[in-house]
N, C-alpha and C positions, 0 to 999 in steps of 0.2 A: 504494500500500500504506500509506504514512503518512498522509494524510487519512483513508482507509478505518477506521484505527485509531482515528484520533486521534475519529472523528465520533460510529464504535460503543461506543466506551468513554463516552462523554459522553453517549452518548443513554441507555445503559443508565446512569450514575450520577444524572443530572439527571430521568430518568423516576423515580429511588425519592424526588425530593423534595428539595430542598435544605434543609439548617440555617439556621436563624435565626442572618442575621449584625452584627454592629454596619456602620456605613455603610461607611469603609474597608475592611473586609474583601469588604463588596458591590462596593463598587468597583474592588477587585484584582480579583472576580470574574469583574467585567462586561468589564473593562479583557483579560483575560487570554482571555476565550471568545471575543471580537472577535477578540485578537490572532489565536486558532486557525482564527477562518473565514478570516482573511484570508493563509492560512499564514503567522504569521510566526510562527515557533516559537521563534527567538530570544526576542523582548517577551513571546510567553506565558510561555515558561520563565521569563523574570524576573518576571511576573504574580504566579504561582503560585509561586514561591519565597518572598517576599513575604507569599503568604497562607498558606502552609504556615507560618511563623516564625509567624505570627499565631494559627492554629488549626492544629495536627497533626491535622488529623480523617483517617480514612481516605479520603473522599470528597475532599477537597483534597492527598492525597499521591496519590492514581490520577490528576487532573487533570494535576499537577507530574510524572506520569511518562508523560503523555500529550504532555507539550510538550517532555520530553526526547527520548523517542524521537521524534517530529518534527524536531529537531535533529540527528540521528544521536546524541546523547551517550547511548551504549547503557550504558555505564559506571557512570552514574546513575540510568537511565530502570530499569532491571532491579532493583537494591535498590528501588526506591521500589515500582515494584509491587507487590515481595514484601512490602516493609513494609504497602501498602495492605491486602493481601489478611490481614495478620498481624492488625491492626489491626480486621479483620471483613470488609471487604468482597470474599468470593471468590464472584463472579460470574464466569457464564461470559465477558462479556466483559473484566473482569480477567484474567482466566486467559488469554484468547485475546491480548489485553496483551503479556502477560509470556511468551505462546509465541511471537507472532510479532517479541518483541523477540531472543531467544534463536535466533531461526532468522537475523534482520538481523546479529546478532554471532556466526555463522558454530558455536554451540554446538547442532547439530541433535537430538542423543540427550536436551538438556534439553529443546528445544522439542517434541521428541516426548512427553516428561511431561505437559507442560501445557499442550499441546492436547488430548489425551485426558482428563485432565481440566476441560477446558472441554465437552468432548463428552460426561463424564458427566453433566455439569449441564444439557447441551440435544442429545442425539444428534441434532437436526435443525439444528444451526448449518450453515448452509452453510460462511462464511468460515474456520471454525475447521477441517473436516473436507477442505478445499483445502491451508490452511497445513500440515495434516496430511500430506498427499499430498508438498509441496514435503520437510519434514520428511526422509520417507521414502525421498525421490530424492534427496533431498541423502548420507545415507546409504548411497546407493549401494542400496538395496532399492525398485530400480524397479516388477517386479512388484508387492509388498505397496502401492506407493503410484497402482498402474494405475485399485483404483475408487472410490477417493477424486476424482483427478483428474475421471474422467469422470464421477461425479455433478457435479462442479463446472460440467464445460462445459454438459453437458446442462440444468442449471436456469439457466445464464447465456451463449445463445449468442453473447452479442453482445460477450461478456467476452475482449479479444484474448491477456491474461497467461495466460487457464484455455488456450485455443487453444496458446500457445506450451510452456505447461509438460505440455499432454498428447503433444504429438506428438515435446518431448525426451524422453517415458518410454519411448514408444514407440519412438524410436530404439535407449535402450537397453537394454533389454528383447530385442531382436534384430530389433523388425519392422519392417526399414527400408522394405519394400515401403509397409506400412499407411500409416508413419509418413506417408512420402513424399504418399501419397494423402490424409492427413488435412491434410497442408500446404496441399493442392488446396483441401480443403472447406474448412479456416478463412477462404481468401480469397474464398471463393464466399458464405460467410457475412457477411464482412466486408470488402467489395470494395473500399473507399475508404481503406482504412488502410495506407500507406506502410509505414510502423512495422513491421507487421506482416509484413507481405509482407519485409522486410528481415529480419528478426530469424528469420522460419521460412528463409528462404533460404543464412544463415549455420547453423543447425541443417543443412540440407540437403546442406550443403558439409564439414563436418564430419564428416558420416556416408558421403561418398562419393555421393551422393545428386546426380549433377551436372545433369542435365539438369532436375530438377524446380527445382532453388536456379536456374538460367539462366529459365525462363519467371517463376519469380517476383519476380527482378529485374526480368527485362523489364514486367513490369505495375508493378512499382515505379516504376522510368522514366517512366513514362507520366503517373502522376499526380505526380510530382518528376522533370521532364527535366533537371535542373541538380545534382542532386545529387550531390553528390562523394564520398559515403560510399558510395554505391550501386551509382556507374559503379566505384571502386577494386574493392567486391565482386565485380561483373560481369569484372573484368578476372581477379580470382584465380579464378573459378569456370572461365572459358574455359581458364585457363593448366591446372591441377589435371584438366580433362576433356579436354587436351590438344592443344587449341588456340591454341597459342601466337600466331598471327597476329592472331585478333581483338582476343585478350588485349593485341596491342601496339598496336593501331587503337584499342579504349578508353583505354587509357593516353596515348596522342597528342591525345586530345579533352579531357584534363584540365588545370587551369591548373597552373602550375608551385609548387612545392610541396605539391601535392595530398596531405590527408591527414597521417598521423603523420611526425617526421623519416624521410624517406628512403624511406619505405614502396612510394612508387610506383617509386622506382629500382630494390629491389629485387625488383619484380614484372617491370618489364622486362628485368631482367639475367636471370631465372626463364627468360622468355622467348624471351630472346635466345639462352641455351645452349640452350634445344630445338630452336630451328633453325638449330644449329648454330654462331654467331656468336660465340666465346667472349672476343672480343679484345675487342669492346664490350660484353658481358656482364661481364668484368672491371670496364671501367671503371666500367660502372654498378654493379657493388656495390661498388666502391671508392667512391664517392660514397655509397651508402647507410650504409654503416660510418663516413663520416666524418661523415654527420649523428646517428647512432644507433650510437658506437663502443661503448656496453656494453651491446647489444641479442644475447641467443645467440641468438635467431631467424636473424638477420643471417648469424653465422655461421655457426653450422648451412645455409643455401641458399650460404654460401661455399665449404662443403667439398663439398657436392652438386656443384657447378661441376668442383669440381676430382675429384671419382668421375666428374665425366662423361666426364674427359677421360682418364683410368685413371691421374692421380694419386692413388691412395689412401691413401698414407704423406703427403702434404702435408695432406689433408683430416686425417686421423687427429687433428696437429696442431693444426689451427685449431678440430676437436672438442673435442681438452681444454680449450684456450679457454673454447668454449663451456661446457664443465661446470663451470670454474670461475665463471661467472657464474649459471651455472641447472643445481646440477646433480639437480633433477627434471623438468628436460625429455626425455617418452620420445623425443621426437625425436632432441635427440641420441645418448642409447643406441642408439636403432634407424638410424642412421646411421653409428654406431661398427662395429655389426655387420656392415656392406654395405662397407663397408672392411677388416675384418676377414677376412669369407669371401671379399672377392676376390684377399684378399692370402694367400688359405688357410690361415688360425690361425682354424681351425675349431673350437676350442674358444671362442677369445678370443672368437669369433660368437657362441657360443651363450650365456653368461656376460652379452653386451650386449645380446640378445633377451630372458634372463628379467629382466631389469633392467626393460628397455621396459616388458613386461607386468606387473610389478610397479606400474607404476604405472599405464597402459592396457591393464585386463585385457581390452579389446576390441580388441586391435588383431591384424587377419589376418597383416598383414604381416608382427608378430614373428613371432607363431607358423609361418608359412611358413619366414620365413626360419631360425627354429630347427629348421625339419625338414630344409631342405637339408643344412645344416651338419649334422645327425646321419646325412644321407643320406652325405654324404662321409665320415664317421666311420665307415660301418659301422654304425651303429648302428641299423637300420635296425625294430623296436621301436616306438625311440624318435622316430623319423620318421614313422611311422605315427601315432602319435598324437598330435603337434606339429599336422602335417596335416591331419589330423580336427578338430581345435580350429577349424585357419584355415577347415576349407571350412563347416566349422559357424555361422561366424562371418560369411562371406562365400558362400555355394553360388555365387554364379554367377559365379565366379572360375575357369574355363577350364586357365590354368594350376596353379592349387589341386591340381585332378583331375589331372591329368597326373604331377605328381609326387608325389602318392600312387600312382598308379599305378606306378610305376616303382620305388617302394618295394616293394609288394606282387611286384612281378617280381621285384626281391633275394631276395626273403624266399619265392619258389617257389609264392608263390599267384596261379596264372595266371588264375585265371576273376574272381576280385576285381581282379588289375590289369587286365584286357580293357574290364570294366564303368567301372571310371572314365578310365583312353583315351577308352573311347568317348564318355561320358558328357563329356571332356573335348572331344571334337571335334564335339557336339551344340553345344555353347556358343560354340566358334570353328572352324569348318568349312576354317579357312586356315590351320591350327599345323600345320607340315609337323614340328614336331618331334616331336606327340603323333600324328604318321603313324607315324616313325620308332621307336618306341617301339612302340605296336601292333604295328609288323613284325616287333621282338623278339619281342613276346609267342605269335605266329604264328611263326615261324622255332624257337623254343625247343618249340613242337607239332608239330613237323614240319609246319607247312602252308604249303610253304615259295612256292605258288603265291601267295598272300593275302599273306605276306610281301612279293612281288618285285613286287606291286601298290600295296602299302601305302608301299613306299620310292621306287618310279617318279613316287608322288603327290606327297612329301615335296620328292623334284630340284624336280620342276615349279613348287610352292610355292617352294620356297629352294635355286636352283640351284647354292649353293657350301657346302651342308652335305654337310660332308665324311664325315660317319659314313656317311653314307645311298649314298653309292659303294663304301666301303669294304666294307657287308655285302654292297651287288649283286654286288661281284668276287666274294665267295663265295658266295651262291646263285645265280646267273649258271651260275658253272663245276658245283656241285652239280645243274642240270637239263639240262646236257649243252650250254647257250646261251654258246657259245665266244665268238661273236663280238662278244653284247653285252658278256658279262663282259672282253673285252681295252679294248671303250672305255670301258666303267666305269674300268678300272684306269688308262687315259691320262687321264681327267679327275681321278683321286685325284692321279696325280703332280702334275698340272699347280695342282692346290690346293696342294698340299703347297709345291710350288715359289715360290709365292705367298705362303706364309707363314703358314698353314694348319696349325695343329697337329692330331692324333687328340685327341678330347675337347674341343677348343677349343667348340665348338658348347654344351656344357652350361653355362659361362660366360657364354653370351651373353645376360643374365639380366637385365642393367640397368636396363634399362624396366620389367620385371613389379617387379622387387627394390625397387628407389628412385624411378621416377617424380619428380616437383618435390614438394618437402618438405612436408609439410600444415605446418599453423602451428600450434604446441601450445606 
């Protein structure tokens, strides 16, 4: 992007002609365009400083701000253009200058000015109507910047930045599907580029997107088998789509210290709590903590450890921690939350879910989890449409459906709760829970045949849910079926005796709820 600038701005001043200079000033000139081919923006900006003192022309204050912004010194680089441009020279690519210095210095709503006014002065600038696009995403106004980008890729397909920034739009925009597939086609277009392949892969992972971020590693691999940035990747993407074992296989082929302090300990301790190993899971984020002790990442995957384990008041804890070093991490809020509701301060849940969304207004997970917590309130409304946000935001989220649908059973609308059951059990064919639930919605119709099927399915999947006994003793004995419903009722005791609470089963939510902490 700095070359790109630095070479457009100088072709467009140096094509209207240079001023008649005495020798020194030719020779700052000469001294300072050298410096720019050879990037060294430091000796140009000293060039062009130099001959700025010497001539303030506007044409030698765009140069001076050409070699600023190649420095990063955006601080300077932005007056001086403006002054350029004051001075007479607003050309489009001054203009494009001074936008894509304002999008570098993080001020997007300026740089969105004056890119558009670079694009009144050439609506066919490509570079300008790209920067535009970034502008727009940056703002958070994905759509409005969707066909800006994609003229970009399409007149430059060999452009791997236009490739990475159309397929984040697309991510957030909702089309993770497209996104996903457009990840495909930029490597199919651009097969030799690590870089690339890496950078769409982390997009990939980010969005949930796991299996498509997993092949495009592996092609990364292939053309960099030694890279340590990639196999780390590779290791989070396995852990995250919840394979923890290969996740710990990569991590064991990397040399010691791999990566940022600690980072690879705390992806094996990630690891090592999911299957089940907590005791060296400790250790290892004890190690990671003491490489990176003011990392809330860190801790944030510390208190997960400890929700795995239904310490939730300790995590809680080492949350506030965490918020005291970051506290715009929706991570942490949305971990506050799953502590929160399992500790049943169902408000306190809901309070740390719009937190989350407040700052990741895409994230399923709050909004699921703000619908349960309204689910247990009663509030069922407001559960409803918590719900619809998360499946809107995720459709093929199995459990999503499931408890909308069980909201909708609260709330007496049986033929909208039966649709998303079902619609839930199209997606996961083996949720003996969303069996269970259906059998409600049938039992509450008097169908009580379809009921005592629906829950016979539910045992067979998960033979120590105990709801799913409890309603057989009663439609058991309601169809006159004495003898099944007496063993139904010896398998409840014998749950119960086990330790087995009534209701315990809607708790058992951990995995859907909290999964390993994305990284935010």
């Amino acid at each position: 992007m700095r070359r790109r600038i630095c070479l457009l701005v100088l072709l467009g001043i140096v094509g209207a002609g240079l001023p008649a200079l005495g020798q020194s000033e030719n020779e700052l000139l000469k001294a300072g365009m050298q410096a720019l081919g050879a990037k060294d923006f430091v000796q140009a900006q000293q060039d062009f400083s130099l001959l700025v003192a010497k001539d303030p022309s506007a044409t030698n204050v765009a140069y001076l701000a050409v070699a600023e912004s190649g420095t990063g010194d955006l601080r300077r680089a932005i007056p001086d253009f403006r002054r350029s441009i004051k001075l007479g020279n607003d050309s489009v690519l001054t203009r494009y200058g001074l936008g894509t210095a304002y999008l570098r210095n993080r001020q997007p709503e300026a740089a969105l000015r004056e890119l558009r006014l670079a694009l009144n002065r050439d609506p066919a600038y490509l570079p300008a109507r790209y920067a535009l696009g970034v502008a727009l995403l940056d703002l958070g106004r994905a759509r409005a910047a969707m066909p800006y980008l994609e003229q970009a890729q399409k007149k430059a397909p060999g452009n791997a930045q236009f490739w990475l920034t159309l397929v984040r739009a697309q991510f957030e925009v909702g089309n993770s599907t497209v996104a996903a597939q457009l990840a495909g086609e930029a490597t199919e277009a651009i097969p030799d580029n690590s870089q690339l392949a890496v950078g769409l892969a982390d997009l990939c992972l980010r969005f949930r997107q796991f299996k498509r971020a997993r092949s495009l590693l592996e092609a990364a691999l292939e053309l960099q088998p030694n890279d340590t940035k990639t196999k780390l990747l590779l290791a989070e993407v396995c852990l995250r789509a919840g394979d923890p074992t290969e996740a710990l296989t990569m991590l064991e082929s990397l040399p010691a210290g791999a990566g940022k302090p600690g980072e690879a300990m705390l992806l094996a301790a990630e690891a090592r709590a999911l299957t089940g190993n907590f005791i060296v899971a400790q250790a290892d984020l004890s190690l990671a903590l003491q490489a990176d002790p003011q990392n809330a990442g860190y801790l944030v995957s510390s208190a997960w450890v400890d929700q795995m384990q239904g310490h939730y008041n300790e995590a809680l804890e080492t949350l506030k921690k965490a918020y005291s070093l970051n506290n715009k991490s929706s991570s942490v809020f949305y971990q506050m939350a799953v502590s929160y509701f399992f500790l049943g301060k169902y408000l306190q849940a809901e309070a740390a879910c719009e937190a989350d969304v407040r700052l990741t207004p895409r994230d399923d997970r709050a909004y699921a989890l703000l619908g349960l917590s309204k689910l247990q309130e009663k509030d069922f409304p407001g559960a409803q449409l918590s719900l619809e946000k998360a499946i809107a935001l995720k459709p093929a989220a199995a459990f999503y459906h499931r408890e909308l649908g069980i909201a909708f059973l609260m709330m007496g609308k049986l033929e909208k709760s039966k649709w998303e059951l079902s619609r839930s059990l199209a997606l996961d064919p083996e949720a003996a829970q969303s069996y269970f639930w259906q059998a409600r919605v049938y039992a509450r119709e008097g169908s009580r045949q379809k009921a005592i099927d629906d829950l016979e399915t539910s045992i067979t999947l998960e033979p120590k849910l105990l709801e799913s006994y409890s309603e057989l003793v009663q439609l058991y004995s309601a169809e006159g079926q004495t003898q099944k419903a007496g063993a139904a009722l010896s398998k409840l005791k014998e749950l119960e005796k086990g330790g087995r609470l009534p209701g315990q089963s809607r708790f058992l939510l951990f995995k859907d709820l909290a999964g390993p902490v994305p990284s935010n």
